[in-house]
C-alpha positions as CSV (number, residue, x, y, z in Angstrom):
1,X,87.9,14.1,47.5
2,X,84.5,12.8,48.2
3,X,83.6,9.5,47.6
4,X,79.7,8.6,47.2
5,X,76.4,10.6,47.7
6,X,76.4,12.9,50.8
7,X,72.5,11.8,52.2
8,X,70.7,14.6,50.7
9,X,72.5,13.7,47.4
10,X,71.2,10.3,48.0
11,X,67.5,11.5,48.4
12,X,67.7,13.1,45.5
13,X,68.9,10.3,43.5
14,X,66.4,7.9,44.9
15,X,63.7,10.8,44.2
16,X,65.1,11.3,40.7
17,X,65.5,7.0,39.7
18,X,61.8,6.8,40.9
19,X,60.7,9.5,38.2
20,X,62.9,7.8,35.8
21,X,61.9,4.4,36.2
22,X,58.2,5.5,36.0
23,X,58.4,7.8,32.6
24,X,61.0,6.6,30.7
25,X,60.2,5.1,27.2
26,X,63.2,2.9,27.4
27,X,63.0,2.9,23.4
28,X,66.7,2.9,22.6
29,X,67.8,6.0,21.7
30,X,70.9,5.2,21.1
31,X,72.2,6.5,17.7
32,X,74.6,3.5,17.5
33,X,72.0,1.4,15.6
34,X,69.0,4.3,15.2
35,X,68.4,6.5,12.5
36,X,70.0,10.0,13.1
37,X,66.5,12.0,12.4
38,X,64.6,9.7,14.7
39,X,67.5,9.9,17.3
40,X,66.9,13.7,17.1
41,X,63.0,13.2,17.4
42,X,63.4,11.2,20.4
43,X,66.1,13.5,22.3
44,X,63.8,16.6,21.6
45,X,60.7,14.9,22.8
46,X,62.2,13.5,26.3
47,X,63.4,17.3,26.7
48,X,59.8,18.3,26.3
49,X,59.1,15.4,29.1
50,X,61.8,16.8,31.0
51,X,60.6,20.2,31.3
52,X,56.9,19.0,31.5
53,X,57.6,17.7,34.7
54,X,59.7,19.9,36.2
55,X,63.6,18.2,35.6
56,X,64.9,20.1,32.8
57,X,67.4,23.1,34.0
58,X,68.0,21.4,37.1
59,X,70.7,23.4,38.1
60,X,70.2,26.7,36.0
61,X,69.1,29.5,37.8
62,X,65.4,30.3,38.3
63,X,66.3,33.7,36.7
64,X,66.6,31.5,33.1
65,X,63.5,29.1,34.0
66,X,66.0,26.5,35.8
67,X,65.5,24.8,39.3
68,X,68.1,26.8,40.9
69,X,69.9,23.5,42.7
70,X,73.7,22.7,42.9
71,X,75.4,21.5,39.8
72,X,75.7,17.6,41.8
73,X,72.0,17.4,41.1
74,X,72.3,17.5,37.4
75,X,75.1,14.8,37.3
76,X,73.5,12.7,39.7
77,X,70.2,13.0,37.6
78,X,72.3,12.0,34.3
79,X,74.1,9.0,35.9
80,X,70.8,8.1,36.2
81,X,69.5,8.8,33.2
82,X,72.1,6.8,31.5
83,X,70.7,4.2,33.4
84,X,67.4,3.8,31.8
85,X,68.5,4.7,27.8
86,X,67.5,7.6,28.0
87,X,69.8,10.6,26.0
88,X,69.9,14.4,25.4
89,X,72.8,13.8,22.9
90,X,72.1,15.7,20.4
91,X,70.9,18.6,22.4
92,X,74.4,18.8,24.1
93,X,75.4,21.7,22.1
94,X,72.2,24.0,23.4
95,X,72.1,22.9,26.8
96,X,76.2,22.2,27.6
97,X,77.9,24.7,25.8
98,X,75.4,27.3,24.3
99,X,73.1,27.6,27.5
100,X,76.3,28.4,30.0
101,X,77.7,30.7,27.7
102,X,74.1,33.0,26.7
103,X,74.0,32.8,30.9
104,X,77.4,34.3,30.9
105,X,77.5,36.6,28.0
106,X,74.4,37.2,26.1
107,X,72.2,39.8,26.7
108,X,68.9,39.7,28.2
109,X,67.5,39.2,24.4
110,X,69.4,36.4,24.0
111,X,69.2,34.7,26.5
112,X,65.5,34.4,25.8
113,X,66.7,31.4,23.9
114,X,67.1,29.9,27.0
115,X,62.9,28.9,27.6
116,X,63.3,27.1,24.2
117,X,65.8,24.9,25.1
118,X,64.7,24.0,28.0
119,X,61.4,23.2,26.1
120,X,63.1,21.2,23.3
121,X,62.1,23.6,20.9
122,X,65.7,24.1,19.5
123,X,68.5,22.3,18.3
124,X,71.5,24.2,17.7
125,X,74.8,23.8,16.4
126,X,78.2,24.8,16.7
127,X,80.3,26.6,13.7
128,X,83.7,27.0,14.9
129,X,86.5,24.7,13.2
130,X,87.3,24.9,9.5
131,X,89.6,23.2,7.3
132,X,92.4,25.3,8.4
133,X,91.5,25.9,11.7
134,X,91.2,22.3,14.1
135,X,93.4,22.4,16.8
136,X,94.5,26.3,16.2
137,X,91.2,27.5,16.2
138,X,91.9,31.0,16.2
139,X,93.4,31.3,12.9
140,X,90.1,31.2,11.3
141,X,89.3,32.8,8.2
142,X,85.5,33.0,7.8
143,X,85.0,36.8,7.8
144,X,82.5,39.0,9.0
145,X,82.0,42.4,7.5
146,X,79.5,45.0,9.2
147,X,77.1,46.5,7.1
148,X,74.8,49.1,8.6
149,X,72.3,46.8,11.1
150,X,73.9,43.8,9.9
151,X,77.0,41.5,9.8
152,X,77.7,39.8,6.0
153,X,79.5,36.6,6.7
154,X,81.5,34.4,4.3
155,X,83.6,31.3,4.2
156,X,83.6,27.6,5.5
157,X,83.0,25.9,8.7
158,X,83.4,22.0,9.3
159,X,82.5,19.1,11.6
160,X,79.4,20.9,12.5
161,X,77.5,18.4,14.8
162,X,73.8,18.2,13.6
163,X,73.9,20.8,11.7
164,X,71.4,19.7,8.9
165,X,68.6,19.2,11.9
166,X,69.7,22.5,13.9
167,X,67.9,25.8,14.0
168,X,69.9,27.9,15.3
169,X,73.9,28.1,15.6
170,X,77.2,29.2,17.2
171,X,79.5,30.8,15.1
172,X,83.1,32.3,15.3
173,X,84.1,34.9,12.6
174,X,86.8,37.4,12.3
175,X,85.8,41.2,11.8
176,X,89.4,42.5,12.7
177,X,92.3,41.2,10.0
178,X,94.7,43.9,11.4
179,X,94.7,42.1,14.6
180,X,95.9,39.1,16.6
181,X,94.7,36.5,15.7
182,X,93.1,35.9,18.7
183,X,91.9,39.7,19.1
184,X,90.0,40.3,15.8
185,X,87.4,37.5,16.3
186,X,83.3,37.5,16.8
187,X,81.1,35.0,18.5
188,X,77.8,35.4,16.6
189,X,74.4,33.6,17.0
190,X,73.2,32.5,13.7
191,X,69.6,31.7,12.3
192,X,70.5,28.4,10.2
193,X,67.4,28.9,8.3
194,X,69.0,32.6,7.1
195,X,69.4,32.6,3.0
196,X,73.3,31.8,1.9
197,X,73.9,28.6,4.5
198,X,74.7,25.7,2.5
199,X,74.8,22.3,4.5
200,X,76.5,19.5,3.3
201,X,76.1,16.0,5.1
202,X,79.8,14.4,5.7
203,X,79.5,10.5,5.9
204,X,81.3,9.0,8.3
205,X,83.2,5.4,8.6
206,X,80.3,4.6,10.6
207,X,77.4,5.2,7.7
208,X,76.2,8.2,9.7
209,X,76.6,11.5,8.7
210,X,76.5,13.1,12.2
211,X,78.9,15.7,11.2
212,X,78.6,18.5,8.3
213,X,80.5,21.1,6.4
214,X,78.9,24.2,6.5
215,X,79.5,27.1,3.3
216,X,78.3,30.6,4.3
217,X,77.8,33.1,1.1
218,X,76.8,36.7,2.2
219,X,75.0,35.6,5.4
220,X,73.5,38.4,6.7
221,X,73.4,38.1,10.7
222,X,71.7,41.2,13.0
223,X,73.9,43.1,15.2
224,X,71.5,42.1,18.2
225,X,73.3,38.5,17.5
226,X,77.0,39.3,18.4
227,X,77.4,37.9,21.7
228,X,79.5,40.0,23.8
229,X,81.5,42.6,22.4
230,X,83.0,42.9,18.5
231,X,86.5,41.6,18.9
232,X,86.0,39.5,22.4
233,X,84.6,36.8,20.6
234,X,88.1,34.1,22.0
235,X,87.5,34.9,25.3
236,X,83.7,33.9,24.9
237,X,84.2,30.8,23.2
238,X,86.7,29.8,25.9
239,X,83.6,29.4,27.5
240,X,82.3,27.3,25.3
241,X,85.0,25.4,25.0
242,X,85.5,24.7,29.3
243,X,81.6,23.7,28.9
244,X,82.3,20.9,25.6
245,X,85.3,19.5,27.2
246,X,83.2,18.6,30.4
247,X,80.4,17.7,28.5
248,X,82.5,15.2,26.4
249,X,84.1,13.8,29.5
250,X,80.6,13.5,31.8
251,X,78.6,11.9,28.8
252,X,79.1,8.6,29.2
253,X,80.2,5.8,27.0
254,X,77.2,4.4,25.7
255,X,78.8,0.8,26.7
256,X,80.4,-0.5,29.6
257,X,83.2,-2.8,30.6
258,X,80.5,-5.5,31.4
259,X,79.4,-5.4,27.9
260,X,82.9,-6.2,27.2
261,X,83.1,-9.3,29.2
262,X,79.8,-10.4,28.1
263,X,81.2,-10.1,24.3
264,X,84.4,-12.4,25.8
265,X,81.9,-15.4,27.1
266,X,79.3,-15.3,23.7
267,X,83.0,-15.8,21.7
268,X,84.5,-18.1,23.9
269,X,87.4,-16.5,24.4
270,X,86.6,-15.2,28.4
271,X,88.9,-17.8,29.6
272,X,92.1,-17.1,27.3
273,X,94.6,-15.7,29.5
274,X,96.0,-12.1,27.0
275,X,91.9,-11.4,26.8
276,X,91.8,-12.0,30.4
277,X,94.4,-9.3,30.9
278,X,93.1,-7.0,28.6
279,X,89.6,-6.7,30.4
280,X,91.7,-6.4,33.6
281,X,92.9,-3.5,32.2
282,X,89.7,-1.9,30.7
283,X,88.2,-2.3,34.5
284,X,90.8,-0.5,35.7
285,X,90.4,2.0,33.7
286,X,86.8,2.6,34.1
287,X,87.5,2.5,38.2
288,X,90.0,5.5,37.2
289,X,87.0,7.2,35.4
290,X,85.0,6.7,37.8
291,X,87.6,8.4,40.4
292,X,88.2,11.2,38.0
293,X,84.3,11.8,38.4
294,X,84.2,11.9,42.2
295,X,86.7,14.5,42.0
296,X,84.6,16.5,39.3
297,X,81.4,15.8,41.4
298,X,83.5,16.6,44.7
299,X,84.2,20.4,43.0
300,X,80.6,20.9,42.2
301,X,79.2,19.9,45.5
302,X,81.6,22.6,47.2
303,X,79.5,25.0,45.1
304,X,82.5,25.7,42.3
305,X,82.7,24.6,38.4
306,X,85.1,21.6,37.8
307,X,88.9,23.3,36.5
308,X,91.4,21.3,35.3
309,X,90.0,17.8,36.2
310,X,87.4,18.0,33.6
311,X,90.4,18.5,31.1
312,X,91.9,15.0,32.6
313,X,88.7,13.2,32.6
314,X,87.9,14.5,29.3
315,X,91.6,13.0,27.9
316,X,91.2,9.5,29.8
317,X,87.5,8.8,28.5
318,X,89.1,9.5,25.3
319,X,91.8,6.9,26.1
320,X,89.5,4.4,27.7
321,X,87.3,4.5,24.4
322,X,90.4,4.0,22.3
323,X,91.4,1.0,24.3
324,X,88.5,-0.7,25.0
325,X,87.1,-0.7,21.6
326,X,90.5,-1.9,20.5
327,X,89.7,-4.8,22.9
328,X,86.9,-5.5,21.5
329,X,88.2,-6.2,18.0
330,X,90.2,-8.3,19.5
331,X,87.7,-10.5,21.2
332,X,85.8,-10.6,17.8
333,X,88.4,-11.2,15.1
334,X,87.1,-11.9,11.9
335,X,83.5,-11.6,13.1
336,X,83.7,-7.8,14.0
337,X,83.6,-7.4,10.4
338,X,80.0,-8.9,10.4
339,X,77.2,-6.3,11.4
340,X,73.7,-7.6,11.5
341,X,71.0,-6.2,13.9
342,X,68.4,-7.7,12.3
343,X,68.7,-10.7,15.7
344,X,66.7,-10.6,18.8
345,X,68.4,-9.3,21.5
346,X,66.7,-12.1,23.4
347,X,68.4,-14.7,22.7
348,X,71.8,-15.2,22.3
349,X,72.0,-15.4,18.8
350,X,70.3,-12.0,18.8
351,X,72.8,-10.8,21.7
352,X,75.9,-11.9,19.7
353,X,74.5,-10.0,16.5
354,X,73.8,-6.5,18.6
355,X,77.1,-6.3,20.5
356,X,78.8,-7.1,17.1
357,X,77.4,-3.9,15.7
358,X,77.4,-1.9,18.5
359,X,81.5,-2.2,18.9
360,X,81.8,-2.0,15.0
361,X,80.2,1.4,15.5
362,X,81.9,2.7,18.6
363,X,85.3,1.4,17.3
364,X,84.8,3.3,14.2
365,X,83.2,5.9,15.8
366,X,86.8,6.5,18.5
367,X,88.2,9.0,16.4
368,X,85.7,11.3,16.8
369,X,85.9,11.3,20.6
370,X,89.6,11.7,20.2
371,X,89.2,14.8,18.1
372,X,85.8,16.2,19.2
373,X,86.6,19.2,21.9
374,X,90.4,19.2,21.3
375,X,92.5,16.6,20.5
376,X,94.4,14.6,22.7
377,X,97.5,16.5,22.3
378,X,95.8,20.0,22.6
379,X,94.2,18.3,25.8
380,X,97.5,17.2,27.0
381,X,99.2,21.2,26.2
382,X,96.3,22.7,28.1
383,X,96.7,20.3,31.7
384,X,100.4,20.6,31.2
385,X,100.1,24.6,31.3
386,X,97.1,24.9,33.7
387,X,97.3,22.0,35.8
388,X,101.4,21.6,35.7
389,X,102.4,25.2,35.8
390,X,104.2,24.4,32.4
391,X,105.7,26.7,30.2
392,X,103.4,27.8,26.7
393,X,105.1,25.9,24.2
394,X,106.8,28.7,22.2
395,X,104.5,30.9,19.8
396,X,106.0,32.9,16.4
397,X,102.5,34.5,15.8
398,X,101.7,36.0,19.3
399,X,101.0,39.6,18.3
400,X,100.9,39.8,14.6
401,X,98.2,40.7,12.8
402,X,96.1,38.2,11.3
403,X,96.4,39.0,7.6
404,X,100.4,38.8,7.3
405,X,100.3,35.1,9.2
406,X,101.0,32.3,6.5
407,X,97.9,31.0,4.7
């Protein structure tokens, strides 16, 4: 493992923060406290700014409009985009998980998507889980039935990030009910604007509704849109899947362990000795984190993608979030029930009132980094069978057809 910036990693980093530092609009994009539309806005346009000036696709190949540099380049330029408050959030669908997979998979139609992302001219979202189909994905029942040119699709999808705001979207359907369950499925592209998609808003403990429920009633998809072939549409989304887990993982928190200790000191509290312990503990996690990401940045500089590391990372940030936020309520008691950022941040008042809401919302909010690209235990199953050498836990369903499983 590698530990730091070789030097031209460094040059590019000092290059990058000097571009940053001179263009960013350092107008808190942070969703925590913003409106989700306007958070969408903002994301969109600093993509546009991106590409303007020659940093979006950083390490996509020139074939697809990209810069054609190694995959370090692209963290390095996040870490320090972080750094400034700036955030492509909301376009982490299109650019982490759609954008590799088109690259892999699609054909040359297809990926003609590609130049619009990079442009921030789409949004996309992904249509995979459903109410009975989270942590078993594949035993989804949204169906897709071929009619001449075209694909009719029909049932339900859930915890669709952004979908209301998204143009276009990923979608998993089954065209095969005499197969395995993982055999008979379909990985579409789907226009959202198509007649028979019915979006529904799903209001979270937070008062955001960053996630949706999706009906789909005789949506009629192109045959141009099936990614890869009818029936391999598992072994594409695994694709998708790799690319969400490591885009969770190397996303940052949107708070750090210093903001913790600076919520201690404004509630007094800094000096009492099981608090004191506590944010020992959160700094040692976030050193493990950080660890974690020299080894994912020491697989990427070699020139290869990031295996089961990203699956570790991806279960610790989880953790860390839990814990940390947990902390917090700690630190604040009673007041963590009072949200107001109506203060000025610049004074302390103001300061108190801010971190206040912001850990009411990422507390809230831990659930869905728990859940979002696996769940813990599914994250724990997958590094204990690719990383371990493990045996599959055992399966009654391998090899029978879809329609005689259990509904």
């Amino acid at each position: 493992m590698d530990v730091g910036d070789s030097l031209e990693e460094t040059a590019f980093r000092a290059t990058a923060r000097a571009w940053l530092l001179a263009h960013a609009t350092a107008q808190g994009t942070s969703v925590d406290t913003g409106v989700l539309a306007d958070h969408v806005r903002k994301a969109l346009a600093w993509q546009r700014t991106l590409y303007e000036h020659g940093w979006a696709g950083i390490s996509w190949p020139e074939a697809f409009g990209g810069r054609g540099e190694p995959v370090i380049h692209s963290a390095i330029f996040n870490e320090e985009m972080a750094s400034v408050d700036e955030t492509l959030g909301p376009l982490t669908v299109a650019l982490g998980m759609v954008a590799p997979t088109l690259m892999r998979h699609g054909t040359p139609e297809q990926q003609m998507h590609l130049a619009s992302m990079l442009r921030g001219e789409q949004l996309w979202c992904q249509l995979f889980s459903e109410p009975g189909a989270g942590s078993d994905l594949a035993a989804l029942a949204t169906r897709a039935e071929r009619d001449g040119d075209e694909w009719v699709i029909n049932g339900q999808k859930v915890w669709t990030s952004l979908g209301q705001f998204a143009d276009y979207g990923i979608l998993l359907a089954r065209t095969d009910v005499n197969a395995p369950k993982h055999e008979g499925i379909t990985y579409f592209i789907v226009d959202m604007t198509a007649p028979g998609i019915d979006i529904r808003p799903l209001v979270q403990m937070t008062g955001h509704a960053h996630f949706n429920e999706a009906f789909l009633t005789d949506v009629r998809i192109p045959k141009a849109n099936v990614v890869g072939e009818v029936g391999e549409g598992w072994k594409i989304a695994r694709t998708t899947l790799t690319s969400e887990r490591a885009s969770i993982a190397g996303g940052g928190a949107g708070w750090s362990v210093e903001e913790l200790i600076d919520t201690a000191r404004i509630q007094g509290v800094a000096d009492d000795p099981t608090i004191r312990q506590e944010l020992a503990q959160a700094h040692i996690r976030s050193v493990t984190l950080k660890t974690l990401g020299y080894r994912v940045r020491t697989a990427m500089s070699a020139g290869s993608m990031p295996g089961p590391e990203a699956l570790v990372m991806k279960l610790a940030y989880a953790r860390h979030w839990t814990a940390s936020t947990q902390t917090a309520m700690s630190i604040l008691g009673a007041d963590g029930l009072l949200v107001d950022e109506t203060g000025s941040a610049e004074s302390d008042r103001g300061k108190q009132q801010s971190l206040r809401a912001m850990w009411s919302h990422v507390f809230l909010n831990q659930y869905a980094i728990r859940l979002g690209g696996g769940t813990d235990e599914v994250q724990q199953n997958i590094i204990g069978e690719l990383a371990l050498g493990l045996p599959r836990e055992p399966s009654t369903d391998r090899g029978v057809p879809w329609k005689d499983l259990p509904k």
